[in-house]
N, C-alpha and C positions, 0 to 999 in steps of 0.2 A: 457422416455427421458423428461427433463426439457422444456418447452416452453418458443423460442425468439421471444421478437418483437421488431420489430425495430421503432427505434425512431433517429436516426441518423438526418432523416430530418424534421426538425418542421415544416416545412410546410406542409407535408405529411398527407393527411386526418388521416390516421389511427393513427399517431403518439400522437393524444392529448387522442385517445378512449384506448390505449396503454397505456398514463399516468395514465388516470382515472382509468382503469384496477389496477393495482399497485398501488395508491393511497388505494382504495377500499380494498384490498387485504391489504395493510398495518393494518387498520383501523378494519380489522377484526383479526387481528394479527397474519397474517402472515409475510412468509419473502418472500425476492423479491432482486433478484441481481441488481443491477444497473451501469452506467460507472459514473466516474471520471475525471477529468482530470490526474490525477494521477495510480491509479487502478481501476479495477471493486471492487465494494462494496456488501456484503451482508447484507443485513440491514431491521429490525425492527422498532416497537415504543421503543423510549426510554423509554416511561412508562408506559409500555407495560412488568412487569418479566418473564410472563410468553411464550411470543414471544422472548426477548433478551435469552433465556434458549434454544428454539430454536434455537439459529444458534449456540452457541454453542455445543449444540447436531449434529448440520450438517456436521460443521467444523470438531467434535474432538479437538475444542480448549480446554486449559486446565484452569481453572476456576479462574488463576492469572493474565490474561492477560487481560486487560482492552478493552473496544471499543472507539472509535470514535465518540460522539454523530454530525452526519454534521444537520447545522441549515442555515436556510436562511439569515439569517443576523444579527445584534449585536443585536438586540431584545430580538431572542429566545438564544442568548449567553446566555444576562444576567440573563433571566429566569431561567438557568441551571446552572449558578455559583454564586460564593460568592465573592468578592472582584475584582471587576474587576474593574478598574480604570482609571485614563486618558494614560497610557502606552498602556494597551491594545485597547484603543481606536485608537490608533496612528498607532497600527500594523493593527488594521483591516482597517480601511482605507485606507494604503499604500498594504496590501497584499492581504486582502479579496476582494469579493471571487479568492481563491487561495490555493497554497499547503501549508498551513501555520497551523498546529496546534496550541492549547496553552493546556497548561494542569493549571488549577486553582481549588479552592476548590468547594468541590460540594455544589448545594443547597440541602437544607432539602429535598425539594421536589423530586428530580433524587431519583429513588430506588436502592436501594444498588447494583443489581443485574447488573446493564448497566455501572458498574465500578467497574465490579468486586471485589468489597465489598471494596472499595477503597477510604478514605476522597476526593480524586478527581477524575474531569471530563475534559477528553480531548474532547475538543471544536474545528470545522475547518467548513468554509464556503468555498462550491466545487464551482468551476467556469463553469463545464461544463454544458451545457446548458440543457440537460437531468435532469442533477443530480436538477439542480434548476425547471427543471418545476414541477416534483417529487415532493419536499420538497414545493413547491406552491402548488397544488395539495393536500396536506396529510395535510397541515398545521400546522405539528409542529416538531420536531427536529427526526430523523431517526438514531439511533447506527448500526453501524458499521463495523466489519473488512473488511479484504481482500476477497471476493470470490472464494477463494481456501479451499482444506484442510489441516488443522492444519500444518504450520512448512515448505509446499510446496512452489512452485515458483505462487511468484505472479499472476494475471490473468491484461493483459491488451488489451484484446478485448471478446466478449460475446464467442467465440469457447472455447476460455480457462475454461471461467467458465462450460459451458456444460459439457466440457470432463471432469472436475472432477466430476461433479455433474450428472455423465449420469443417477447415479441411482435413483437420488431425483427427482419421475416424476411429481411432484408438484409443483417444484419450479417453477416459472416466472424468464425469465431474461431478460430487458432492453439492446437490443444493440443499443449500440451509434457512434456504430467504433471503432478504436481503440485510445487508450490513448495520448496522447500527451506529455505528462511527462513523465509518464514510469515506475518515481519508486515514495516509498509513501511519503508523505506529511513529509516537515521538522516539528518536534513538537519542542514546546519549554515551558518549565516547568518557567511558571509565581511565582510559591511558593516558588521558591529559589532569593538569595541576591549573585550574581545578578543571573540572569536567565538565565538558562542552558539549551542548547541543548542538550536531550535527545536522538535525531534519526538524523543526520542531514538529507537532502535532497536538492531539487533544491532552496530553497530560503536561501540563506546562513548567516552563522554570520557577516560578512560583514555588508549586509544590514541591519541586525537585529540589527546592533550595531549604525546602520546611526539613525536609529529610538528613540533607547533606551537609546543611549551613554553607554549601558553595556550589554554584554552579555557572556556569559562563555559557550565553548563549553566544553560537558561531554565526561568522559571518556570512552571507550567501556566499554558494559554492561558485568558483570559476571553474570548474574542472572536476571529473567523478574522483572522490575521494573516499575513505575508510567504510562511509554508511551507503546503503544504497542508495537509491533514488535521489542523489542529491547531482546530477548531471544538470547545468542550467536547462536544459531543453528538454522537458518530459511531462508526462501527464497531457499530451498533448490530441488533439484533435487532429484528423484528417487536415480539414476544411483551415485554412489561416485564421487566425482566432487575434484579436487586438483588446486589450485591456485597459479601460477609459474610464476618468473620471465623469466627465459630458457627452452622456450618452446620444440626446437629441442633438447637441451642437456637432457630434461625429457624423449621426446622419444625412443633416443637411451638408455635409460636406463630401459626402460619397456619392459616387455615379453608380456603388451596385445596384443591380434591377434589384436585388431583394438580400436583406441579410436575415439572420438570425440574432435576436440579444435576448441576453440573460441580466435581468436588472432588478433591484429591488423592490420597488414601486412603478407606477406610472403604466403610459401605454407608448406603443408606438405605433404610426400610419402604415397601411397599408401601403407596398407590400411584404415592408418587414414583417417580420413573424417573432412575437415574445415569447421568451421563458422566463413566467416571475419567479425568482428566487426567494425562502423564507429571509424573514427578517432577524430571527433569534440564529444566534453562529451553532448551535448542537444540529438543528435542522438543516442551515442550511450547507453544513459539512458532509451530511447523511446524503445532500439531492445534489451535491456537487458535479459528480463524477456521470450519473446520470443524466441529469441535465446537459451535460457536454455530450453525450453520446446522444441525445432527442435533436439536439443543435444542428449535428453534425450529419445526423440521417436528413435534415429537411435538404441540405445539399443547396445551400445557401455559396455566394459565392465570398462571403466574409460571416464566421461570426464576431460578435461586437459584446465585451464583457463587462459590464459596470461594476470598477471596482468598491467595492463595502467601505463605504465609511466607516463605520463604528469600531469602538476600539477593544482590546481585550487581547489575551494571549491565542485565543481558540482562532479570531478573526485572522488576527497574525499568519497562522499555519496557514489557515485559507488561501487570503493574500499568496503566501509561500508557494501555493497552486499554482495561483491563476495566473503567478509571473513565470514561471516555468511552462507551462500550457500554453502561454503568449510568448516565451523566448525573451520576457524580459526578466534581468536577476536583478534588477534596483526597481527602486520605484522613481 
């Protein structure tokens, strides 16, 4: 089994012998889970190929899908990109540290390997207070993804990452608690005119547009492009998962002996089995990913997902989930 330690409380004698641990462990190149304020991370040196090779081996990521490099602050940004400018100055400011990606052009120096062979590097400064003693600690930028494997439901608290990883009895994972955010980091592709939202997430175009006076949100992805996780088919469950506006009209029309649904209100008969989802989109972003993993363990032979009416940019990113988790990219 993987080894947690907890670092939740930094006041906690053990919690800085914890960092240093991880830290240590990096710098020898290895990999080391950590939290987020968004997901739990698995993460390496960035220049470090032969570690970032690594977790893609752990994962079963597939070799087009880029990382994350998270950095302490606009320092080790700019040591990792090319053209960064007074716009992104502006965003990190206002959003870092936070769930805010950018994707910009790589430096010479990033190795090809920690962006998936990719002229760029997405860049995010984490807010969680773990995740920054870590990246203090290690002293220089840490790539990436989700602490899951390849294509799975998110991870946002250390069980998560264990139960995938029961067999990696090497790994170290940092728990911090759970996530507060819930799902991953909005990115936003700096290379384009004007700048497009690649994944959206909790920081939205909106604000992105308060900042920049421009910003273009993208269209759903057909195909893994510049940001991560934007592969149609991801965040996904085991168990077949279907995303429905008429929840009770979909059961009566099913022959499974029992599913599982995740809904906002309501009940449903025996021998479905509910998961009520919050009603407000900050909560129920935070029990998203969770909930799909409670779903998923009842071992149900369908789960059944009632898609959110309500509207807003946070909902949206939601949404963005639960069609990707269900293999659908439109609505």
């Amino acid at each position: 089994m993987p080894r947690v330690l907890d670092v939740s409380n930094s006041a906690a004698p053990g919690t800085v012998a914890a960092i240093n641990e991880a830290a240590a462990r990096l710098r020898a190149g290895g990999v080391v889970a950590f939290p987020t304020e968004t997901v739990y991370g698995l993460g390496a040196d960035t220049f470090n190929p032969e570690a970032i090779e690594r977790i893609y081996r752990l994962k079963g990521r597939p070799a087009d899908n880029p990382l994350i490099a998270h950095v302490l602050d606009v320092g080790q940004a700019r040591h990792l990109t090319r053209r960064w400018d007074d716009r992104c100055d502006a965003l990190a400011k206002r959003f870092w540290p936070g769930p805010l990606t950018l994707v910009l052009m790589r430096a010479d120096r990033v190795p090809p390997e920690a962006t998936a062979d990719l002229p760029t590097i997405a860049v995010r400064s984490p807010r969680h207070a773990a995740a920054r003693a870590l990246l203090r600690a290690f002293g220089g930028p840490i790539s990436a993804p989700s602490a899951n494997r390849s294509g799975r439901i998110s991870p946002t608290c250390a069980a998560h990452v264990a139960a995938d990883f029961a067999d990696a009895g090497d790994l170290l994972i940092l728990d911090g608690g759970p996530c507060d955010v819930g799902i991953e980091s909005t990115v936003l592709d700096m290379t384009q005119r004007p700048p497009a939202v690649l994944r959206p997430g909790s920081v939205t175009v909106a604000a992105l547009c308060e900042e920049l006076g421009e910003a273009a949100a993208a269209a759903p992805a057909l195909q893994q492009g510049p940001s991560p996780g934007t592969s149609p088919f991801h965040y996904a469950p085991v168990t077949p998962a279907e995303l429905v506006s008429d929840v009770q009209g979909r059961l009566k029309s099913l022959a499974a002996p029992a599913v599982a649904v995740c809904l906002d209100a309501g009940r449903v008969a025996p021998p479905h089995r509910a998961i009520p989802m919050p009603a407000d989109a900050g909560a129920y972003a935070a029990e998203l990913y969770d909930a799909l993993r409670r779903a998923d363990a009842m071992r149900c032979a369908l789960i059944v997902i009632e898609r959110p009416a309500a509207q807003g940019e946070l909902w949206d990113a939601i949404r963005d989930r639960l069609r990707r988790a269900t293999g659908r990219v439109t609505d």
